[in-house]
C-alpha positions in Angstrom: 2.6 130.3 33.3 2.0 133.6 35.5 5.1 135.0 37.3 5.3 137.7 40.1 4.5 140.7 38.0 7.5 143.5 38.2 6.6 147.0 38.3 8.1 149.3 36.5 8.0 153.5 35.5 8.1 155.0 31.8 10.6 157.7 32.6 10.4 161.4 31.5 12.4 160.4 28.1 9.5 157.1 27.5 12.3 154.9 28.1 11.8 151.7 30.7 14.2 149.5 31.8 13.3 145.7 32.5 14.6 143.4 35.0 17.5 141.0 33.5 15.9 138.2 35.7 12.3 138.6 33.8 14.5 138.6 30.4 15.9 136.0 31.8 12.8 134.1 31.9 11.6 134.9 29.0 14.8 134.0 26.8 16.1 137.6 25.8 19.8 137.3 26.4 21.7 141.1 26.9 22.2 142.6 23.4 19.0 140.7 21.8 17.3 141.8 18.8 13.3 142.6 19.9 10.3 143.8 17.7 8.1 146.1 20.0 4.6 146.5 19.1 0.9 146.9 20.6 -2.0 144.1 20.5 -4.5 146.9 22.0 -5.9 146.8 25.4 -3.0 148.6 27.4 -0.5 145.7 26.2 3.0 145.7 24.7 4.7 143.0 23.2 8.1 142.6 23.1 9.1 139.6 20.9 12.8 138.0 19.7 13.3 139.6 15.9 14.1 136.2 15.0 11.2 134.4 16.0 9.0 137.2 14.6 10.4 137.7 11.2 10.3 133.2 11.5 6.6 133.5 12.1 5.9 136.1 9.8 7.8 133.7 7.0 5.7 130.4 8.0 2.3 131.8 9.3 1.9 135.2 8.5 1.7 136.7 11.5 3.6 137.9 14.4 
């Protein structure tokens, strides 16, 4: 499912800040764990440490 898109600004340090509502949505709680990485294409993903370091365990991949 597609939400509103927020936009957002790398500032001078690289550092962006995301909306607690789109965490929200996406099941990051305040103080979460994330793995950060790039799937190419201009994309970022942000993932739950848990359920990557789960996935890596059971399928191999993140």
């Amino acid at each position: 499912m597609l939400r509103e898109p927020a936009e957002l600004r790398v500032d001078d340090q690289g550092l962006v800040e995301l909306p607690i509502g789109l965490l929200a949505e996406a099941g990051i709680a305040p103080g979460a764990d994330l793995l950060a990485f790039s799937d190419g294409n201009g994309r970022i993903v942000l993932r739950r440490a848990e359920d990557a370091i789960r996935d890596l365990l059971e399928r191999g991949e993140l």
